[in-house]
C-alpha positions in Angstrom: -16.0 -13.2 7.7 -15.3 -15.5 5.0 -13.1 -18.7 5.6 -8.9 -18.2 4.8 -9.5 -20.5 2.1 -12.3 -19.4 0.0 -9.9 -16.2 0.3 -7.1 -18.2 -1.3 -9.1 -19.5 -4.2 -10.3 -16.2 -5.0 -7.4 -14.4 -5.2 -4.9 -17.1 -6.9 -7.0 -16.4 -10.2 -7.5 -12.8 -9.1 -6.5 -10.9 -12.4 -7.2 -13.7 -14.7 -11.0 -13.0 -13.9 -11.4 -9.3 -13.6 -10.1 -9.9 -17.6 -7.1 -7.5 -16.6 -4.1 -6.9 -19.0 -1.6 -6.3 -16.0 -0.9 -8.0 -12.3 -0.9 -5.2 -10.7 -3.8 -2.7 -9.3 -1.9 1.1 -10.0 -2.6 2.4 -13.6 1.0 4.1 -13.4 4.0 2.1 -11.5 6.2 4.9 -12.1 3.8 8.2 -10.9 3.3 5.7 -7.8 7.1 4.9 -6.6 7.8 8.7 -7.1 4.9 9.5 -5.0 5.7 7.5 -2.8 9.6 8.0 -2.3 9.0 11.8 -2.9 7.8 12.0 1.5 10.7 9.8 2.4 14.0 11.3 4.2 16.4 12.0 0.8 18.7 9.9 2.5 16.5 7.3 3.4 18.2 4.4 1.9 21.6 2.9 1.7 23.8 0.9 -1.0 21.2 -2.4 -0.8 17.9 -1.9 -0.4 15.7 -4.8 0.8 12.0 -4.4 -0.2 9.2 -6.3 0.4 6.1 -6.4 -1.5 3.6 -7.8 0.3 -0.1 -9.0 -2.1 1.7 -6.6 -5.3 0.6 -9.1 -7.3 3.3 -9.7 -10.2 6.0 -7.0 -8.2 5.8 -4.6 -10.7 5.3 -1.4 -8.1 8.0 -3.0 -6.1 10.2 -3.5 -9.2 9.5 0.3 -10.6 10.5 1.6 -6.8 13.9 -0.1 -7.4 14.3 0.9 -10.7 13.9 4.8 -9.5 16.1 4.1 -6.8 18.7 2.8 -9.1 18.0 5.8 -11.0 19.1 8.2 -8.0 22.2 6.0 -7.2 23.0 3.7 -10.2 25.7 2.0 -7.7 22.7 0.5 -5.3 21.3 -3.6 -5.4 17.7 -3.7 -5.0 16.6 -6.9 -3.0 12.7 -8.0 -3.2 10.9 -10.7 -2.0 7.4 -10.4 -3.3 4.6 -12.2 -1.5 1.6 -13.0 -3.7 -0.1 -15.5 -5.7 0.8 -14.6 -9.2 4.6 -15.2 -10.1 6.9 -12.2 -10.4 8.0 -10.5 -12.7 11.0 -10.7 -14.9 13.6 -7.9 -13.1 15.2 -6.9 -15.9 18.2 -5.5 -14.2 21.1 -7.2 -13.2 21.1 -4.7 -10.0 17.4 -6.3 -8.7 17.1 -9.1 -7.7 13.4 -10.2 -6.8 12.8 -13.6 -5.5 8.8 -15.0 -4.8 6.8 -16.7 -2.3 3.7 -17.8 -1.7 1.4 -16.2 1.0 1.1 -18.2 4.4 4.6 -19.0 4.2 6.9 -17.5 6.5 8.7 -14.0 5.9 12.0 -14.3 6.4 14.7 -11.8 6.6 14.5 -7.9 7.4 13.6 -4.9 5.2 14.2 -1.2 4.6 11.0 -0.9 3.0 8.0 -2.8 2.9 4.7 -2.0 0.4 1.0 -3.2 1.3 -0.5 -1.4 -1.4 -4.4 -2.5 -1.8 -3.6 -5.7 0.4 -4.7 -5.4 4.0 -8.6 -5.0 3.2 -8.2 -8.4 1.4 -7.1 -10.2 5.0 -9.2 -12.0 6.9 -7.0 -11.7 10.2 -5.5 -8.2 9.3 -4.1 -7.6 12.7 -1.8 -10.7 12.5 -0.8 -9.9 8.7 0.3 -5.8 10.2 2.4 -7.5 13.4 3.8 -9.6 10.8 5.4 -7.1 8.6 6.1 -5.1 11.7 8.2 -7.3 12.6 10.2 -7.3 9.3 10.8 -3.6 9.0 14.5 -2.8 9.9 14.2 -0.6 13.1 14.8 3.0 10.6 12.9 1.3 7.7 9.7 2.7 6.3 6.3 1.2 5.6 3.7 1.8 3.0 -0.1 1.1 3.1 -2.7 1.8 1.1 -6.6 0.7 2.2 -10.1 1.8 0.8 -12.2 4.3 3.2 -15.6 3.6 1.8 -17.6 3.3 5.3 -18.8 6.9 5.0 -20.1 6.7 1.7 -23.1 3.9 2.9 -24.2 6.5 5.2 -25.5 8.6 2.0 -25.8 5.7 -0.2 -27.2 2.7 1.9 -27.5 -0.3 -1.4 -23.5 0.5 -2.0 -21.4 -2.1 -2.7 -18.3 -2.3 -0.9 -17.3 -5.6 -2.7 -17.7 -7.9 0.4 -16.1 -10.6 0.7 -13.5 -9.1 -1.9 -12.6 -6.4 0.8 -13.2 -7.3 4.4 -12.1 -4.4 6.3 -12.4 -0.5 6.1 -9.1 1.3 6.7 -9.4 5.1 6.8 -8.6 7.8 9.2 -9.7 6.4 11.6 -7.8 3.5 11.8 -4.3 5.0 10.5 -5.1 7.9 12.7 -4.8 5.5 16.2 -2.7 2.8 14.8 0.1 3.7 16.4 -1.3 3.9 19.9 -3.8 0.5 19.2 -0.6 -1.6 18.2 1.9 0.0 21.4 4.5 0.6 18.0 7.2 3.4 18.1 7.3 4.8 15.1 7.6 8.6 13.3 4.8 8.5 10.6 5.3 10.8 7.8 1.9 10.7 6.3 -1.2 9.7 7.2 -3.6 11.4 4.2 -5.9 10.5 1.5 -4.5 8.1 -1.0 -2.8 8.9 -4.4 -5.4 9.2 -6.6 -5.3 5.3 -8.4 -6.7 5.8 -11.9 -5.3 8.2 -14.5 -7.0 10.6 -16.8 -6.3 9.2 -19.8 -8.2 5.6 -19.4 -10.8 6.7 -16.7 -10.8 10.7 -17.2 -14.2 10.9 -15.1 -13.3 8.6 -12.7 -10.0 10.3 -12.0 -12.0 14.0 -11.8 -14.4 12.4 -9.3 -11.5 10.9 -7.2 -9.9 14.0 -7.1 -12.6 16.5 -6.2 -13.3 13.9 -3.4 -10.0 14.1 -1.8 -9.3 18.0 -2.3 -11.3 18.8 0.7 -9.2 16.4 3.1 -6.0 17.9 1.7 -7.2 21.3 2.7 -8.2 20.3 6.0 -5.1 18.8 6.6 -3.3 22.3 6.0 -5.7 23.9 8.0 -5.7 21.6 10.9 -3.1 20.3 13.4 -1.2 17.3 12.5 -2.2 15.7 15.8 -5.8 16.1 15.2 -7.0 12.6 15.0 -10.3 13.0 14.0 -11.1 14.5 10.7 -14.2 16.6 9.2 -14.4 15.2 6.1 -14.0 11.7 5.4 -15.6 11.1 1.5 -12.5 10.3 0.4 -12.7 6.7 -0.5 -8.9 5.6 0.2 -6.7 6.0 3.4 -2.4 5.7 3.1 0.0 5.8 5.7 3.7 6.0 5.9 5.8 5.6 8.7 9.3 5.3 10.4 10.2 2.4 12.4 12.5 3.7 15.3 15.1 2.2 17.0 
């Protein structure tokens, strides 16, 4: 594994060197949040809603989330603290208020909803970084993770690069499947499927049409199979997401 700290200089110039226009890692906030909010309970959330973003890099998929929130009950206050190197950015609504700090430092406070979209690979000590934003979920609030599931793949393609040290863990069914059970949590979990599809077809049209031909056969097998099954047939799917309900 490498050391916390080369970790922390790579990623506090993350974008800057990838040469990327945004802070962020989804090509479309917006087709993300309603994703997203589409698998929650419709009455899921009450008049504030405390979100934290955990490694979103500037907050914009945490800001867009309010902002169709807002849109569903203009009389709501959207509350985010985002966790991550780069600074936030600007709310732009009087009705969100996101405040910023810098990873390491303690989370405090308790959330309705908290996002680890393309984070938790990235974490050295994983397990500790999952407790940790455990333990800020509101019992009743909801949790969002997205992780790459590129294991399977260097079984047929044994030179692949999985980006090591850049991603340091694999998180697919397998993982999300058990989590529950590994981490003694009681919680409802709503999903548990191959991830939203990250590029779009305009910008990446053959990388989109490859991501989603990968995925189809997973989707199907989850309609075809029990929901309990933990173990999956197909697992060429490159990304793993997971939402669940906190009870209590």
């Amino acid at each position: 594994m490498p050391r916390p700290e080369v970790l922390d200089d790579f990623y506090r110039d993350y974008y800057e060197r990838r040469g990327s226009e945004h802070q962020f890692v989804f090509a479309a906030p917006a087709r993300f949040a309603r994703h997203v909010l589409r698998r929650l309970p419709a009455a899921a959330f009450g008049d504030v809603v405390r979100i934290l973003d955990f490694g979103g890099g500037d907050g914009t998929l945490s800001k867009t989330f309010g902002e169709e929130l807002l849109a569903a009950d203009r009389g709501r206050r959207i509350e985010i603290t985002l966790v991550d190197f780069n600074d936030p950015v600007a709310a732009g609504d009087p009705r969100i208020a996101l405040q910023h700090q810098r990873p390491g430092t303690p989370i405090e406070g308790s959330f309705d909803l908290v996002l680890a979209s393309g984070v938790l690979e990235h974490i050295v000590d994983a397990r500790a970084a999952i407790d940790t934003l455990y333990a800020a979920l509101n019992p009743g609030g909801f949790f969002y993770a997205r992780t790459p599931y590129m294991m399977p793949f260097t079984h047929l393609f044994r030179r692949l690069d999985i980006t090591f040290p850049n991603h340091v863990h694999d998180m697919g069914s397998p993982f999300w499947n058990r989590f529950a059970a590994t981490f003694g949590w009681d919680v409802r979990v709503l999903r548990s499927a191959p991830s939203i599809v990250e590029s779009g077809f305009l910008r990446a049209p053959v990388r989109t049409l490859a991501a989603f031909a990968l995925k189809l056969p997973a989707h199907v097998e989850r309609l075809l199979s029990p929901a309990r099954r933990v173990r999956r047939l197909w697992h060429l799917v490159a990304g793993w997401e997971v939402i669940f309900q906190k009870r209590g």
